[in-house]
C-alpha positions in Angstrom: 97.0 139.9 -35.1 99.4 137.1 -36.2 98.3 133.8 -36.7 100.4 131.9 -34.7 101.7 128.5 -36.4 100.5 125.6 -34.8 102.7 123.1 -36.1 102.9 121.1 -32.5 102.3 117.2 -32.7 98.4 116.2 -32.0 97.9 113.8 -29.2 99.4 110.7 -29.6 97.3 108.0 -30.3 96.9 104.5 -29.6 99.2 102.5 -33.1 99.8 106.2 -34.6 103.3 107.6 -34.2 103.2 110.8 -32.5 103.9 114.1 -35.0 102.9 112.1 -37.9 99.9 114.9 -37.8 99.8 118.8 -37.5 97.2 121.3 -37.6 97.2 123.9 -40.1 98.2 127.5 -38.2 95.4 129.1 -40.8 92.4 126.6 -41.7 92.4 124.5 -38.8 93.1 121.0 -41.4 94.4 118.0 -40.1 97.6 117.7 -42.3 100.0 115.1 -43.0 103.6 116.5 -41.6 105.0 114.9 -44.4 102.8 116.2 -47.3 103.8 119.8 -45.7 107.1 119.3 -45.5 107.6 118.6 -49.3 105.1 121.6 -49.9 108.1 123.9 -49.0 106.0 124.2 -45.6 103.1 125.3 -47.3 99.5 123.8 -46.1 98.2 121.8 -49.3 94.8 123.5 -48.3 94.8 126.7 -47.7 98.3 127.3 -49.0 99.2 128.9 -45.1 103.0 129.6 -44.9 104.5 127.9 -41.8 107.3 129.7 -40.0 110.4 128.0 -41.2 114.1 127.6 -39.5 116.6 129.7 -41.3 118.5 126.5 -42.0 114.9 125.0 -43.6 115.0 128.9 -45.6 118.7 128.3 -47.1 117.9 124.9 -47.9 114.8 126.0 -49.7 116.5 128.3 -51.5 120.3 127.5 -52.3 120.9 125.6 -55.2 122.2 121.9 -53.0 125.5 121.8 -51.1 126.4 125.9 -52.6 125.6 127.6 -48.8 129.2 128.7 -47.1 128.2 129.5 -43.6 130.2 132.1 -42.8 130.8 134.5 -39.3 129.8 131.5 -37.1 132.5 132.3 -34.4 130.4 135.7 -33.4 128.7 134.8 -30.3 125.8 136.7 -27.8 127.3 138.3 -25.0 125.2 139.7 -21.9 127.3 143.0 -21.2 124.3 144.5 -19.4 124.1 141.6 -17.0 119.7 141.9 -18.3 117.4 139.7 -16.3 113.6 140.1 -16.5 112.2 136.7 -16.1 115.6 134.8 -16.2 119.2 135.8 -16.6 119.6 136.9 -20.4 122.5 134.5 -19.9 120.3 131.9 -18.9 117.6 132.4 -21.7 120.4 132.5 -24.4 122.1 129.3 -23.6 118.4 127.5 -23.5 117.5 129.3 -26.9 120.7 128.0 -28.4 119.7 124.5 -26.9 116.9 124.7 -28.4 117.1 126.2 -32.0 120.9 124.7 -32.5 121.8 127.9 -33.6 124.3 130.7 -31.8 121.9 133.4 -32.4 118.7 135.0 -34.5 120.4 134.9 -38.0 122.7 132.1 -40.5 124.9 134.4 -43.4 126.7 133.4 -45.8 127.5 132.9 -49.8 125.2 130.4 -52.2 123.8 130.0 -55.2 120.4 130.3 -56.5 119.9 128.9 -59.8 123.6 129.4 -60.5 123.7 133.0 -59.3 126.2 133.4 -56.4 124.4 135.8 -54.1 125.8 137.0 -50.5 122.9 135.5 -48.0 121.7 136.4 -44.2 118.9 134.7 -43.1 117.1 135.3 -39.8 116.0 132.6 -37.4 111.9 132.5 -35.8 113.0 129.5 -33.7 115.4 131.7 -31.7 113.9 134.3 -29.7 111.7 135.1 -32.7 114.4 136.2 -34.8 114.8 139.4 -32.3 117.8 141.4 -33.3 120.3 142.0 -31.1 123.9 143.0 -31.4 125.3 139.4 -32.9 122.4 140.0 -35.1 123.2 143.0 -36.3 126.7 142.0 -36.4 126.4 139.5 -38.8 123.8 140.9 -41.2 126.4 143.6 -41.3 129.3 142.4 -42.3 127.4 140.6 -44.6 126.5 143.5 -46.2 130.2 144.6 -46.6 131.2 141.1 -48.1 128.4 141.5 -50.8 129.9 144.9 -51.6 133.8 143.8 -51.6 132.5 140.9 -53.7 130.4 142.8 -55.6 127.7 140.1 -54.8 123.9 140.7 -55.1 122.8 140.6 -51.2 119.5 138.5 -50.2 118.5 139.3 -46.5 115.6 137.3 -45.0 113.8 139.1 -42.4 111.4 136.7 -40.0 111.5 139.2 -36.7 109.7 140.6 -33.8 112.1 143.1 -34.2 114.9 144.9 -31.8 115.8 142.4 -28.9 115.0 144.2 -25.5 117.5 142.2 -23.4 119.8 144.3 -25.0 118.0 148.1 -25.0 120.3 150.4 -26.7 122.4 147.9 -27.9 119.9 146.9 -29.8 118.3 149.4 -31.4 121.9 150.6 -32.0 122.0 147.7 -34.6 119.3 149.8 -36.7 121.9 152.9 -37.7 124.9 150.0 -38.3 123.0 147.6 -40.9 121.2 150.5 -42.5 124.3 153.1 -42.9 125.9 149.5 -44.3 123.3 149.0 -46.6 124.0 152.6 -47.7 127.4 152.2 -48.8 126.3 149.1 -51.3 123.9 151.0 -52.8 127.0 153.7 -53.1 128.8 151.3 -54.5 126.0 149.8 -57.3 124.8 146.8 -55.4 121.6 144.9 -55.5 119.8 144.0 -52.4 116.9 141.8 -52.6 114.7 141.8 -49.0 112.6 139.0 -48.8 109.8 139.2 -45.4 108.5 137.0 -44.0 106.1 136.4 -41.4 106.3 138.5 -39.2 108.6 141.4 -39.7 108.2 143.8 -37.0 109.2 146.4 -35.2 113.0 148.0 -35.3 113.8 145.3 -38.3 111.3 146.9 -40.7 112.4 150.3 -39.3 115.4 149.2 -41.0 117.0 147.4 -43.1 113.7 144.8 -43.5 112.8 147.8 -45.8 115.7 149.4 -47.6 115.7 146.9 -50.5 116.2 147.3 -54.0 113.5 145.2 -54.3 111.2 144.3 -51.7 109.0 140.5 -51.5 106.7 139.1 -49.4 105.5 135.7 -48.4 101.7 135.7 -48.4 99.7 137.0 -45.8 102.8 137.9 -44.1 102.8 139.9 -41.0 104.3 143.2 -41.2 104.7 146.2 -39.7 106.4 148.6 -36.4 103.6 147.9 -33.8 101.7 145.3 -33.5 97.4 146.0 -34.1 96.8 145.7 -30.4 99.5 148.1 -29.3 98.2 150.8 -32.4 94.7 150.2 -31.2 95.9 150.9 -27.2 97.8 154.3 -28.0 95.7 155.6 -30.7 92.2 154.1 -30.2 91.9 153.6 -33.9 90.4 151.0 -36.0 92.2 150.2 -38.7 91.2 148.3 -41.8 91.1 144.5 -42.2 94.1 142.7 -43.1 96.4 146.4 -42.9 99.6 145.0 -42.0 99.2 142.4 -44.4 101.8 141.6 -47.5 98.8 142.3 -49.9 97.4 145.3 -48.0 101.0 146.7 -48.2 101.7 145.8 -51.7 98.7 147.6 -52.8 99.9 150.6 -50.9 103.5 150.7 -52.3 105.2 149.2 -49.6 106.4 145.7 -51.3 107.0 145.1 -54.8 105.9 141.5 -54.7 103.9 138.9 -52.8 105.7 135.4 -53.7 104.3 131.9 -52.9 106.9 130.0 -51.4 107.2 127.8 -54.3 108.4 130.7 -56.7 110.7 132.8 -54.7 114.0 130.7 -56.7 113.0 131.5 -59.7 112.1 135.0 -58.5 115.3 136.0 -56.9 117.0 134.6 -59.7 115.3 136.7 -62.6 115.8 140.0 -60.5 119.0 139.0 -60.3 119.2 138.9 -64.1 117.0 141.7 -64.7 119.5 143.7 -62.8 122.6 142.0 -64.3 123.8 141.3 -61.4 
């Protein structure tokens, strides 16, 4: 199962400002939030890789002040009129409260060590990055601007995959990025799919697994069910650590596992390496 991040303040003590502290999602440590923060969100002691906003992801990536947002007016709908809990309505408008953002994913154009690369970058903080039809929208058509600008495309997937608020709408969103990603790849282009954790479900059924070239972030979760679910239906016990960047990378399944710290310099020399 996924470690969940527990990045959440520690009890406010008497003379210490709360959230000056957090606990460390995979060791446990105490850890300055600071000291994190300039890691690139990476515990100092057991090198754990928080979940990250996809605002936090572009700044940690783009070269500073080169991001263009772009697609911003597309906005969630609720044509099915979905209510499980709440109204979908309802849920949406306290997600976008919450996260800032309209949706599950920021696109748009940047640089990354002077390359100009096409950029769609998937929120956890808002409804853990499920995909739903704005989603799949946006990662979309920027796919087609990468190809009419003959840009390299970088997607960043951070998902617990199709949003079910949405059913069929959503896992329609599946066929449209994917037959999208087809035509670039008609028409010479470089995608570089970067996953992080976790990437589940209808997203790496899709395009989360189409790329050119295919990184991880360590111990990344990633698969289409979850351990628990594959354990219910098949009553199978499955290796240690299978769904696992490194598990998956020494099966074939991604190219590279990249520390935080070096996926810059990564991108960029694929980038090159392509000519791109």
């Amino acid at each position: 199962m996924s470690q969940a991040p527990n990045d959440s303040p520690l009890t406010k003590k008497e003379g210490v400002p709360e959230g000056l502290w957090m606990r460390c999602g995979g060791c446990s440590a105490m850890l300055f939030r600071k000291a994190v923060e300039e890691a690139l969100h990476v515990c100092p002691e057991c090198q754990y890789h928080f979940r990250i906003s996809a605002r936090t992801r572009i700044e940690q990536l783009s070269d500073p002040g080169s991001f263009e947002e772009m697609f911003q007016e597309i906005e969630p709908a609720d044509p099915l009129k979905f209510v499980d809990k709440k109204a979908y309505r309802d849920r949406l408008k306290a997600e976008q409260e919450k996260s800032g953002e309209q949706d599950a994913v920021v696109c748009g154009k940047g640089f990354i060590k002077g390359r100009p690369v096409m950029m769609a970058v998937m929120d956890p903080n808002f409804m853990m990055g499920s995909m739903g039809s704005v989603v799949g929208e946006k990662i979309t058509r920027t796919i087609e601007a990468a190809t009419e600008e003959k840009l390299p495309l970088l997607i960043v997937s951070c998902s617990g995959g199709a949003r079910m608020q949405e059913s069929t709408l959503s896992l329609m969103q599946m066929a449209k990025t994917s037959a999208a990603l087809a035509r670039l790849d008609e028409a010479g282009g470089l995608f570089i799919s970067l996953l992080a954790d976790p990437t589940t479900g209808g997203v790496t059924a899709s395009f989360a697994m189409l790329g050119d070239f295919i990184i991880a972030e360590p111990k990344a979760l990633i698969g289409f069910a979850g351990p628990r679910t594959i354990w219910n239906t098949i009553k199978v016990e499955l290796p240690e650590g299978f769904q696992r960047s490194e598990f998956l990378q020494e099966k074939g399944f991604v190219d590279f596992v990249v520390h935080r710290k070096d996926l810059r310099s990564e991108i960029a020399r694929l980038i090159d390496f392509c000519g791109k």
